[in-house]
DRENMARSE-185733 format. One line per 5 residues: number of its first residue (from 1); their letters; for each residue x, y, z of C-alpha. Coordinates in steps of 0.1 Angstrom, whole numbers, plus 5000, padded with zeros to 4 digits. Example, Ala and Ser with C-alpha at 12.3 -4.5 7.8 and 13.67 -1.06 7.14 Angstrom:
REM residues 2
1 = as = 5123:4955:5078 | 5137:4989:5071
END
This chain:
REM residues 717
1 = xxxxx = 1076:3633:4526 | 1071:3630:4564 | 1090:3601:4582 | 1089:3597:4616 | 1115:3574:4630
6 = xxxxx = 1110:3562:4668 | 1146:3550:4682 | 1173:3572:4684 | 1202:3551:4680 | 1228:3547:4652
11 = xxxxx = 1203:3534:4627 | 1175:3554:4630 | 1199:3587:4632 | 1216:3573:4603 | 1182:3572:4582
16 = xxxxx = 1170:3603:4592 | 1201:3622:4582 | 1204:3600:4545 | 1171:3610:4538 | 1175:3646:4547
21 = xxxxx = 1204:3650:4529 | 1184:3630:4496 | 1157:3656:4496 | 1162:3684:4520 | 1118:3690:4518
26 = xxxxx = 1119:3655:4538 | 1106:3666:4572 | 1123:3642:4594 | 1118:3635:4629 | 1136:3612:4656
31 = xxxxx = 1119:3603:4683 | 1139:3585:4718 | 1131:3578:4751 | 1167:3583:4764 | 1182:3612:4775
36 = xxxxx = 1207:3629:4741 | 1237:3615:4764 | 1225:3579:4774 | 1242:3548:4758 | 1239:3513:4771
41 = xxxxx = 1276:3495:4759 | 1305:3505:4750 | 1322:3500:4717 | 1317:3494:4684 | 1332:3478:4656
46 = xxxxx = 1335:3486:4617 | 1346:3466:4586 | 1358:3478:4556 | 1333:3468:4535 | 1308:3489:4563
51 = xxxxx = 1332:3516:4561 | 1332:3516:4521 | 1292:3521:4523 | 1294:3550:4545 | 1318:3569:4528
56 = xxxxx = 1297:3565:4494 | 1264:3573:4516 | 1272:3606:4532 | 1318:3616:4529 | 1309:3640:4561
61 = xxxxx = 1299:3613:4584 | 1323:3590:4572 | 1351:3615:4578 | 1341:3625:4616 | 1337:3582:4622
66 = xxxxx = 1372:3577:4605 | 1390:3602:4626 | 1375:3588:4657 | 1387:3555:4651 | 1409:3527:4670
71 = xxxxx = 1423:3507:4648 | 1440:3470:4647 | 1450:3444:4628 | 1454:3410:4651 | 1436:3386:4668
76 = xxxxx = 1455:3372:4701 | 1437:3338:4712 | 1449:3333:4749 | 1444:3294:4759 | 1460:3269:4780
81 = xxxxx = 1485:3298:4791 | 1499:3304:4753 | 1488:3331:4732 | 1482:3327:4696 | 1487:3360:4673
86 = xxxxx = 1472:3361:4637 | 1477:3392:4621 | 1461:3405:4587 | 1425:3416:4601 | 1413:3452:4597
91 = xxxxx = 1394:3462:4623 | 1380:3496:4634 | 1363:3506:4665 | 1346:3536:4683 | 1333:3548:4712
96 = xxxxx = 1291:3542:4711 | 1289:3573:4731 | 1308:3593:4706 | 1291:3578:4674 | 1262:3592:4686
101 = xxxxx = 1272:3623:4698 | 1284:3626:4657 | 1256:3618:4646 | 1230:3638:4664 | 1252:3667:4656
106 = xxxxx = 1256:3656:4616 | 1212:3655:4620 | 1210:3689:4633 | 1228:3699:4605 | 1210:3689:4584
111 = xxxxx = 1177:3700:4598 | 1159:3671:4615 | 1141:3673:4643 | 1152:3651:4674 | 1132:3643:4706
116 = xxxxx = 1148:3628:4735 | 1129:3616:4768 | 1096:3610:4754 | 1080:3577:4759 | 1058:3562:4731
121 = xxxxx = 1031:3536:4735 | 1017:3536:4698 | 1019:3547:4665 | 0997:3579:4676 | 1025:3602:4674
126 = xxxxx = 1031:3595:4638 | 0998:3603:4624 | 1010:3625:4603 | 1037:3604:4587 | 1039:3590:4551
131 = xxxxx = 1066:3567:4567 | 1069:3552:4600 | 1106:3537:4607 | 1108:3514:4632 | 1146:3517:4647
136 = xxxxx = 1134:3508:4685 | 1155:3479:4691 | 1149:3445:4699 | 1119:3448:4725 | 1105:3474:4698
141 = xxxxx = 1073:3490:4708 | 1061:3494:4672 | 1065:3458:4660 | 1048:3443:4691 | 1020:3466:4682
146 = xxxxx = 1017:3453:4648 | 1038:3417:4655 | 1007:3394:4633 | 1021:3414:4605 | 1055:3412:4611
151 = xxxxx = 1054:3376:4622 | 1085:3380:4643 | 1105:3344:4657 | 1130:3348:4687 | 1158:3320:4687
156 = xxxxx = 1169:3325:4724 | 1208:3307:4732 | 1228:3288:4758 | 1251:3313:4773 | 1248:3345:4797
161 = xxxxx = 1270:3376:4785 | 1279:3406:4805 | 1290:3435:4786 | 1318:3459:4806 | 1344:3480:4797
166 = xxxxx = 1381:3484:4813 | 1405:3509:4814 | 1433:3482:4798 | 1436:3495:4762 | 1443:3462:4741
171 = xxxxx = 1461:3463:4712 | 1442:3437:4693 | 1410:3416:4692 | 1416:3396:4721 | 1397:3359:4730
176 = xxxxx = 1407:3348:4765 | 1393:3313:4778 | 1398:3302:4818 | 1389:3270:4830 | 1380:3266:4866
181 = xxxxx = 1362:3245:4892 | 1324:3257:4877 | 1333:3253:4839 | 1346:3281:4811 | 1344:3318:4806
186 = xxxxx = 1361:3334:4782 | 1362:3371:4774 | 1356:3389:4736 | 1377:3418:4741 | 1394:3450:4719
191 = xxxxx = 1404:3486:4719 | 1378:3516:4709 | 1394:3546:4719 | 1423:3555:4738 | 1420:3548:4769
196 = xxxxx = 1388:3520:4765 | 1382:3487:4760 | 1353:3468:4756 | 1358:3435:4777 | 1325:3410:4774
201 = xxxxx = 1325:3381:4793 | 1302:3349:4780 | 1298:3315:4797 | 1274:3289:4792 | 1242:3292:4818
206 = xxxxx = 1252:3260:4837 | 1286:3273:4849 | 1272:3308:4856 | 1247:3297:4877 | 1274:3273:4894
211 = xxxxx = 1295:3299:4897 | 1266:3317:4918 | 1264:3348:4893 | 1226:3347:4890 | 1226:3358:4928
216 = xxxxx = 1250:3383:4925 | 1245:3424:4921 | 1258:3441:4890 | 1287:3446:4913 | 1294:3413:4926
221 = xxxxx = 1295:3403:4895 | 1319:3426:4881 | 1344:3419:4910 | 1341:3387:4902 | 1352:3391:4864
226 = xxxxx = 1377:3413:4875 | 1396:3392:4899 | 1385:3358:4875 | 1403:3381:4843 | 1432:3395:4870
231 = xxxxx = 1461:3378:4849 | 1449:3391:4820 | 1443:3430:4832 | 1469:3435:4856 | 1461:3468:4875
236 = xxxxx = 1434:3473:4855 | 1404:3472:4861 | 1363:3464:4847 | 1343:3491:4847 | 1305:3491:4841
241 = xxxxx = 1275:3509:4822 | 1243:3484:4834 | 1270:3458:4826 | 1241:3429:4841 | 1240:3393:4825
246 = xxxxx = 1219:3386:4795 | 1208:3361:4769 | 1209:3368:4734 | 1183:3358:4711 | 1187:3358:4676
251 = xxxxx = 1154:3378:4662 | 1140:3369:4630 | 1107:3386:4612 | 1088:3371:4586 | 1081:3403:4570
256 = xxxxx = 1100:3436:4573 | 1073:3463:4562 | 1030:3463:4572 | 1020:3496:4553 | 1042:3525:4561
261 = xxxxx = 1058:3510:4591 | 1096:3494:4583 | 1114:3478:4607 | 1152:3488:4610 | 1180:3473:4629
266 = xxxxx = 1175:3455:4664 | 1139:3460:4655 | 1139:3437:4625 | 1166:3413:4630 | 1200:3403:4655
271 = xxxxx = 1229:3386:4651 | 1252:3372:4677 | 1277:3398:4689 | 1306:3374:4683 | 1308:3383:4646
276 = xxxxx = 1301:3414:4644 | 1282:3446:4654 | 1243:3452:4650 | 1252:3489:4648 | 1267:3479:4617
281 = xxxxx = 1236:3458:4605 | 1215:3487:4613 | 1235:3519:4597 | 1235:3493:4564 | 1200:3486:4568
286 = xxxxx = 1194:3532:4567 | 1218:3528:4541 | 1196:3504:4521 | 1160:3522:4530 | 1173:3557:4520
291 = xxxxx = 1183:3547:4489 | 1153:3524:4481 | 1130:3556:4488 | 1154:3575:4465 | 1149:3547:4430
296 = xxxxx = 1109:3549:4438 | 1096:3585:4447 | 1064:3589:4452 | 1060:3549:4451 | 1063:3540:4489
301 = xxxxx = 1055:3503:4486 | 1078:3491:4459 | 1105:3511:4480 | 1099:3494:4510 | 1096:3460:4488
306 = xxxxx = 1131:3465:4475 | 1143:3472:4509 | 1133:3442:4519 | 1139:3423:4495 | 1173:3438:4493
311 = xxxxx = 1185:3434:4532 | 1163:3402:4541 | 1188:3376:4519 | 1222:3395:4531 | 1210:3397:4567
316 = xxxxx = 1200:3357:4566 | 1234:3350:4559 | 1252:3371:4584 | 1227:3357:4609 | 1237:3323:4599
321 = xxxxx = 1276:3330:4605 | 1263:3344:4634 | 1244:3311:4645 | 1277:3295:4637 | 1299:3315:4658
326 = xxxxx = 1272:3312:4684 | 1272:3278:4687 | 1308:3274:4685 | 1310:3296:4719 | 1281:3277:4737
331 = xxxxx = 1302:3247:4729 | 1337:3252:4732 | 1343:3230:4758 | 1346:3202:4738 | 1375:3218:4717
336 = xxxxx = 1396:3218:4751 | 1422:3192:4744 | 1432:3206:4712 | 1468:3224:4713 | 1466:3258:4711
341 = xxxxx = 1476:3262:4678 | 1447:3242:4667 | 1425:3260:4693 | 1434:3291:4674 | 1422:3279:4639
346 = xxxxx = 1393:3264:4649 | 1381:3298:4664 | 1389:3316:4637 | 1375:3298:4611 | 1339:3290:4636
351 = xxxxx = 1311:3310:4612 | 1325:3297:4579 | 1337:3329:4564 | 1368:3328:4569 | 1382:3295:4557
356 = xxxxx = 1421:3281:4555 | 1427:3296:4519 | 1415:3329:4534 | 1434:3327:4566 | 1464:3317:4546
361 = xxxxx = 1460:3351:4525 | 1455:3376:4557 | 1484:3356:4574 | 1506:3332:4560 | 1529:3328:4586
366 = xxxxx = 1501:3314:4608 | 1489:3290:4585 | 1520:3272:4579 | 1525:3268:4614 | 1491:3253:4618
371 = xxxxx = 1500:3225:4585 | 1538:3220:4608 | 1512:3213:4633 | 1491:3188:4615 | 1513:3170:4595
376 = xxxxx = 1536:3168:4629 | 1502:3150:4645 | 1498:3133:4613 | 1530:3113:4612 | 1550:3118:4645
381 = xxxxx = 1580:3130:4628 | 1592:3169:4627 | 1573:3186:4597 | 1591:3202:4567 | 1588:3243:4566
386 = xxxxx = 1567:3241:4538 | 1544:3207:4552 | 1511:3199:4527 | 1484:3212:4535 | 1456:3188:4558
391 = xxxxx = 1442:3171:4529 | 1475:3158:4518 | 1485:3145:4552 | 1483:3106:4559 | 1455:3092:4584
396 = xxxxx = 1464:3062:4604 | 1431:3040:4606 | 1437:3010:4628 | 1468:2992:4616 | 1461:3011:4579
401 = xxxxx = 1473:3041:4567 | 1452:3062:4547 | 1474:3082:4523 | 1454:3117:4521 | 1428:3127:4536
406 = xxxxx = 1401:3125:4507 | 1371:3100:4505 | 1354:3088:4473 | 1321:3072:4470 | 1309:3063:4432
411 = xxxxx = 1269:3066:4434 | 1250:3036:4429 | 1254:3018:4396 | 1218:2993:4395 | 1234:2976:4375
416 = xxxxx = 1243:2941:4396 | 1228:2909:4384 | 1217:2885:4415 | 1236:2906:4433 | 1270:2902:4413
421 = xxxxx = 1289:2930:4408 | 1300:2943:4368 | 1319:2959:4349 | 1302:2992:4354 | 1310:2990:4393
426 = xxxxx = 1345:2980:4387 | 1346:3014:4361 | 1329:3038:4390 | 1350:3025:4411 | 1386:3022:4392
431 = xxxxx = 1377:3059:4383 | 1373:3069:4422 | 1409:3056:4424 | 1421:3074:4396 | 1411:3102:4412
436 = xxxxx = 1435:3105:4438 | 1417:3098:4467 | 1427:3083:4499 | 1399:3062:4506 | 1370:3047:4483
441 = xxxxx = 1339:3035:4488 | 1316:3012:4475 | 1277:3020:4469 | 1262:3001:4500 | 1261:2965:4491
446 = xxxxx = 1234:2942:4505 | 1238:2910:4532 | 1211:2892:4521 | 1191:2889:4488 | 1159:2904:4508
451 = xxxxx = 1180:2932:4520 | 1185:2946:4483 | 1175:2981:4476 | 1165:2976:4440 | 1172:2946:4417
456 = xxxxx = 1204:2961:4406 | 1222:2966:4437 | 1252:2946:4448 | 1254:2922:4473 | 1277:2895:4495
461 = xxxxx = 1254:2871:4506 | 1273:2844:4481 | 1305:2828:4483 | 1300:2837:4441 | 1296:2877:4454
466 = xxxxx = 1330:2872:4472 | 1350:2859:4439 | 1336:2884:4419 | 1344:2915:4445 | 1377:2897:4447
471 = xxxxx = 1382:2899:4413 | 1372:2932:4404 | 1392:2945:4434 | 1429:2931:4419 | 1422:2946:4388
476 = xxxxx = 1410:2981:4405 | 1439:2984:4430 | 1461:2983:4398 | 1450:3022:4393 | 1462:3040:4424
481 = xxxxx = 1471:3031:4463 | 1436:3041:4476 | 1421:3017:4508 | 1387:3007:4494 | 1361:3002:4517
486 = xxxxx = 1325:2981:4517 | 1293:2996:4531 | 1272:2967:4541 | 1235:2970:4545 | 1200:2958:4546
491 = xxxxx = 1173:2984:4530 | 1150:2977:4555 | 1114:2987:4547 | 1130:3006:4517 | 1139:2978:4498
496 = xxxxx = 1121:2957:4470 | 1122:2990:4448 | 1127:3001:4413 | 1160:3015:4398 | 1167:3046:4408
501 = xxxxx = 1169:3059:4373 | 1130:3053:4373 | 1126:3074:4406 | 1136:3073:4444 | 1116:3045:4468
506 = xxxxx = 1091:3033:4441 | 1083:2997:4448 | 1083:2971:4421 | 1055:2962:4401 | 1060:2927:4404
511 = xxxxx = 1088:2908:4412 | 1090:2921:4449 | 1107:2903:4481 | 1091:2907:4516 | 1103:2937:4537
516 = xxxxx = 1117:2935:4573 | 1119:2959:4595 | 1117:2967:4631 | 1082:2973:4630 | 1051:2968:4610
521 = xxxxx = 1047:3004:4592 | 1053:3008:4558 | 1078:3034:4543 | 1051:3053:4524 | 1014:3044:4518
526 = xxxxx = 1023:3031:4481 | 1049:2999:4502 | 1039:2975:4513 | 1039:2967:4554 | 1073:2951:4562
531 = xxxxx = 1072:2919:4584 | 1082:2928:4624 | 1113:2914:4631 | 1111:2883:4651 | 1142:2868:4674
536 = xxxxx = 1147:2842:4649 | 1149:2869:4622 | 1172:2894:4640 | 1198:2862:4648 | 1193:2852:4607
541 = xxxxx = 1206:2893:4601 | 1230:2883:4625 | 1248:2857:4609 | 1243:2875:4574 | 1258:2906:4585
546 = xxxxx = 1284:2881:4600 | 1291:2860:4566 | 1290:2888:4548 | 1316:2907:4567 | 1334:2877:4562
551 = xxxxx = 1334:2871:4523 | 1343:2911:4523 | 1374:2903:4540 | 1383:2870:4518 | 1373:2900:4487
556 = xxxxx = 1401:2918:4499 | 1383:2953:4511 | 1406:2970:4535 | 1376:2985:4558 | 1340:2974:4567
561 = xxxxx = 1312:3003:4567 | 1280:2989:4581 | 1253:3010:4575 | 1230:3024:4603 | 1216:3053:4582
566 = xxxxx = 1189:3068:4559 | 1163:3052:4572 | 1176:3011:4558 | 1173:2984:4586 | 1202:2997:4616
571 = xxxxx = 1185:3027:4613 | 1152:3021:4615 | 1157:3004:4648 | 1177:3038:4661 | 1151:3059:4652
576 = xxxxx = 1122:3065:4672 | 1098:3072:4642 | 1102:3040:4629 | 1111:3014:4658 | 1078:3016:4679
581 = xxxxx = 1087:2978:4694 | 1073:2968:4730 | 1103:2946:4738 | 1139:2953:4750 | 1146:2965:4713
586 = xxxxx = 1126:2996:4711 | 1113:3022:4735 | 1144:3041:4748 | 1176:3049:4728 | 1198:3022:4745
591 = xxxxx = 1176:3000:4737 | 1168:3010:4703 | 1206:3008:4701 | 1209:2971:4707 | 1203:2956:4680
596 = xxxxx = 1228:2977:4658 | 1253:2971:4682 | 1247:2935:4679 | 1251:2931:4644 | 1282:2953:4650
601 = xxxxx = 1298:2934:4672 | 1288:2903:4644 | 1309:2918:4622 | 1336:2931:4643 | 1338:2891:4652
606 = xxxxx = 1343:2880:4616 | 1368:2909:4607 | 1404:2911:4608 | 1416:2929:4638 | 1440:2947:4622
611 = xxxxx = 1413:2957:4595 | 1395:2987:4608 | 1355:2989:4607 | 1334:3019:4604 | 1298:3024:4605
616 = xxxxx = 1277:3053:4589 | 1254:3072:4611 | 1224:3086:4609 | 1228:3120:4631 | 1197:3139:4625
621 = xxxxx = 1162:3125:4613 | 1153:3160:4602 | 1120:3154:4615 | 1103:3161:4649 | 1105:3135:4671
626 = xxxxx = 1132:3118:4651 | 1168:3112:4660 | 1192:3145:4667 | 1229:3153:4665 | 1225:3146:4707
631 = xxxxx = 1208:3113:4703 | 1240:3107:4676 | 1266:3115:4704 | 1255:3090:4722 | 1257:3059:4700
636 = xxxxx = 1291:3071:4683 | 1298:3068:4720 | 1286:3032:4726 | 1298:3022:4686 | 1337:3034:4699
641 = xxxxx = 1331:3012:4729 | 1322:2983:4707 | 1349:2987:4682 | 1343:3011:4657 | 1371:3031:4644
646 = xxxxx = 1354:3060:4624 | 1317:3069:4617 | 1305:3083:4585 | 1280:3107:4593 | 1248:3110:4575
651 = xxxxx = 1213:3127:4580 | 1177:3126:4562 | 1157:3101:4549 | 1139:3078:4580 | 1108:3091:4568
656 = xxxxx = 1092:3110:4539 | 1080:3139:4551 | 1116:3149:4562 | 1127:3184:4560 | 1164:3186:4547
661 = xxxxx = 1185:3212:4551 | 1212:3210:4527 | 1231:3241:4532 | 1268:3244:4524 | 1287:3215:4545
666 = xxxxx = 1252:3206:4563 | 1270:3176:4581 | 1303:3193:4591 | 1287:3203:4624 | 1279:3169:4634
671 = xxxxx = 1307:3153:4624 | 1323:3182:4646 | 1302:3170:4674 | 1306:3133:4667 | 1347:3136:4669
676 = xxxxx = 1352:3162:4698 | 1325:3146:4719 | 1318:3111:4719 | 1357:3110:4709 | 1359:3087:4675
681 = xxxxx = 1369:3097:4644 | 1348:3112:4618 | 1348:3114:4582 | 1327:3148:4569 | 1304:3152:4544
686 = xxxxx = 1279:3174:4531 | 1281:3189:4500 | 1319:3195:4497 | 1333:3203:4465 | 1364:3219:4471
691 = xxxxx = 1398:3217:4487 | 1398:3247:4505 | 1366:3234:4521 | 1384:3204:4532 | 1417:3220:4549
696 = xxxxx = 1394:3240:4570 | 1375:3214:4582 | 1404:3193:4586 | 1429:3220:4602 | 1400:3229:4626
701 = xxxxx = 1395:3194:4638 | 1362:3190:4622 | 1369:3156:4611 | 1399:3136:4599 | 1388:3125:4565
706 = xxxxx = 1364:3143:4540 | 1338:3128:4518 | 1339:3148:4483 | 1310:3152:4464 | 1305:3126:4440
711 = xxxxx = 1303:3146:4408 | 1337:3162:4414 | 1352:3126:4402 | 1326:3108:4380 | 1336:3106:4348
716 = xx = 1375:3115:4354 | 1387:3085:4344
END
């Protein structure tokens, strides 16, 4: 077979030598437009599960790598003028330069053919080839040539990142973070040889165009760093290899292989540098394609199907770490008032893969300190050596004290009669208790008769409703010391429907109520067109949310949840795709806000003050045009100002056409963004089903309670 390979960089020399060394009649040729000796960077980094799959793909490479390794087992976080050591991390690193240099000399062994300083336009050169490898990075000639077959997406992000090297050898993975008068930098740093370091330096755009680094020569800029860095490198000092300021972009393709051409490496995907190497990503990627063309000779299409069928799932998830860790960076500012120990955790644990059962395994030293820590913060007094872990640390809430850290919310039961609750809420929800949690809540219970879900859902709109929640509450608290917790509601335009056993948003045959909303437009084309809201109505929902914040706190419930999500009433005013008012409720979001924040402030005025209230939020539509985790910022912002304690986050449902993304803790990094930067307290949610999952978020300052997913207790009593 002939293959022709254009890019001579780890990947594509990687390749060529695999499948040389497959089938030594492979005539295999490399193609670069650098110079043998050229690199542009400085180090790179190995893991042992990389490491594993080159020694099984070719021992002699693998042995010339290994020897040339620096290796370390720490990460130091330097913040706030502490440095925070966790040890238990295997990392290797190399000079790019002398990878390289390795390589080209393992291909000449092996007989392939490598041409340096010769520029390629189009796939002309490679004529003759029964396989074309694309290994030419992420401006790559080839797939621009054929890019309506690849169908390639670049995700471009926030920050500006220079990449130098310094003569200070460090002897672990170092983070630095300096404030100063134009915002943060902070520095990804660690040893590759000897004498080198690589030492990159990332700061959001805003502060490095403050800072006046987009008018500065690569020079310039490098003093700058280096005087900026000056406590951290002593005598040392930055040196530079076209060390100018980029941006990344994340680069995704549709499809991996048109024909016989076959993206490789930069060329078919990136991932942000703060996880992890894309030289890694690309030898894997020659390690995959050789042996794809090795299980189907003479069949070059189902190899290059299982290649990319192969690499496209594991490379989606390292590029989504990858976005994690990305966006952790672009926003770390709002993590500065954490203590460093927190700091620490919270960086460490940023893409997801490495959680606190993990971190507790590669260093359990560290993670003690960080439960001290929290359970310290938890309860003001000095923490045992051996403190619980975050989820079994108390929450103060208002004047309350939450016990642990764990929520429980019982799914709706459709099973109230005129609103009155029975016996099968009082078992979901004596069964939450039994459970253990800290904190249970009911399925959202309605103000008003019209503001019903389904026939079957539970309301407070009777001074009969209070008696009975007061009732069912004494004989519930008898089975643990949970708080318990009402979500009031309206349904909005989504109300007047059929059990939910019979199907989601399905209106009643007969037997319907009129719907309100904050404008005229029906849910779905099979409701019917809610009623706009008139001034006399909204002051009716006024009082109702008011009365029935009342009769919740003659019931007995220790905390108020009013419900401004999922497309019910309070939401449908905050969203812009369904609040399309002409008067001073609709139009802008602080004006879209005002009516929630009026019925807030109803109940806030007929709730104990020493009760805490709560509201759940919607933080994304998931639609375009719709509400954002931004938007969400905002109003926690305005709901701390008007008394709410915590916010519930929530997402989805304002519309049908919605696109959810329920991935693995989907709201965690809203309810990140909710806590650390409109500054209330959050409770997470999101598909979590385990403890570990929950001392992560927890530890990292995620959130300060955690919703557990509902089928982890149904049923346990």
């Amino acid at each position: 077979m002939r293959v022709g390979v254009l890019g001579g960089g780890p990947g594509g020399l990687y390749l060529a030598l695999l499948l040389r060394k497959l089938d030594p009649r492979n005539e295999v040729r490399v193609v670069e437009r650098n110079p043998p000796g050229a690199t542009f960077g400085w180090g790179v980094v190995f893991s042992e599960e990389t490491l594993g799959s080159l020694r099984d793909a070719d021992h002699e490479t693998y042995e010339q790598i290994t020897d040339s390794f620096a290796k370390w087992g720490a990460i130091d976080i330097r913040y706030r003028g502490e440095t925070i050591r966790s040890r238990g991390h295997v990392f290797s690193g190399m000079s790019r330069k002398v990878l390289l240099e390795l390589l080209q000399r393992r291909c000449r062994e092996l007989g392939v053919v490598l041409e340096f300083e010769r520029e390629v336009a189009d796939l002309e050169p490679f004529e003759d080839c029964d396989l074309v490898v694309a290994a030419d990075g992420v401006f790559s000639t080839l797939r621009r040539r054929l890019e309506r077959h690849f169908e390639p997406s670049l995700d471009p992000h926030r920050t500006k990142y220079a990449w130098f090297g310094s003569d200070l050898v460090f002897d672990a993975f170092t983070f630095v973070f300096r404030d100063t008068e134009h915002g943060l930098f902070q520095v990804h740093a660690y040893p590759f040889d000897a004498r080198t370091s690589t030492f990159i330096v990332e700061t959001h755009e805003a502060t490095w165009r403050r800072a006046g680094l987009d008018r500065m020569s690569e020079q310039e800029s490098l003093e700058f760093c280096q005087e900026l860095f000056r406590p951290e490198l002593g005598k040392h000092r930055l040196l530079s290899n076209r060390s100018v300021w980029f941006s990344f972009e994340t680069l995704r393709n549709r499809n991996w292989h048109h024909g016989n051409v076959v993206l490789l490496g930069d060329a078919a995907h990136t991932a942000h540098f703060t996880i992890g190497s894309g030289t890694k990503l690309a030898m894997e990627d020659a390690i995959a394609l050789a042996d794809a063309v090795q299980r189907s000779p003479g069949d070059l299409e189902a190899a290059l199907t299982h290649y990319e069928l192969e690499r496209q799932p594991v490379v989606e998830r390292f590029q989504e770490a990858a976005r994690e860790s990305a966006a952790y960076f672009e926003g770390v500012s709002r993590y500065q008032r954490f203590e460093p120990v927190q700091f620490a955790f919270n960086l460490l644990t940023r893409s997801g893969r490495i959680s606190h059962l993990e971190l507790e395994r590669r260093d359990a030293r560290f993670v003690a300190a960080v439960d001290r820590w929290f359970a310290r913060a938890a309860t003001g007094k000095h923490a045992p050596l051996l403190a619980p872990p975050p989820l079994f640390t108390p929450f103060a809430l208002g004047a309350r004290l939450v016990g642990n850290r764990i929520v429980l919310a019982p799914g709706g039961e459709d099973q109230a009669v005129d609103g009155r609750p029975g016996e099968r809420h009082e078992r979901a929800l004596a069964e939450a208790v039994r459970s253990g949690g800290g904190l249970v809540l009911t399925e959202p219970v309605a103000v008003s008769a019209e503001g019903r879900t389904t026939p079957g859902r539970p309301g407070l709109y009777h001074d009969e409703h209070a008696a009975a929640w007061r009732d069912l509450l004494q004989r519930v608290r008898a089975q643990g010391s949970a708080l318990l917790g009402v979500r009031l509601g309206h349904a909005g335009r989504r109300g007047s429907t059929r059990p939910r056993a019979q199907g989601v948003d399905r209106p009643l045959r007969d037997g319907g109520w009129p719907l309100l909303a904050p404008s005229a437009l029906p849910y779905t084309p099979r409701h019917p067109a809610p009623q706009e809201l008139t001034p006399a109505g909204m002051e009716q929902l006024r009082e109702a949310y008011r009365a029935a914040a009342r009769r919740a706190a003659e019931s007995g419930f220790d905390l108020v949840v009013v419900d401004m999500a999922h497309g019910y009433l309070l939401a449908s005013f905050l969203s812009p795709l369904s609040n399309r008012r002409q008067d001073g409720y609709g139009g802008k979001l602080e004006q879209r806000l005002r009516f929630p924040l009026e019925v807030l402030d109803a109940v806030r005025s007929a709730w104990p003050a020493d009760r805490p209230v709560a509201t759940r939020l919607q933080v994304s539509d998931w639609a375009a045009g719709g509400l954002d985790t931004q938007d969400a910022v905002e109003v926690a912002g305005q709901l701390r100002e008007h008394g709410c304690d915590l916010v519930e986050v929530a997402a989805g449902w304002t519309v049908p056409w919605d696109r959810p993304d329920y991935r693995r803790l989907y709201l965690v990094p809203a309810s990140d963004r909710v806590r650390n930067e409109a500054g209330v307290p959050t409770i997470a949610t999101g598909n979590l089903t385990t403890a570990d999952e929950a001392n992560t978020i927890l530890a990292a300052g995620r959130a300060d309670l955690c919703l557990l997913d509902p089928r982890l207790h149904a049923g346990t009593g």
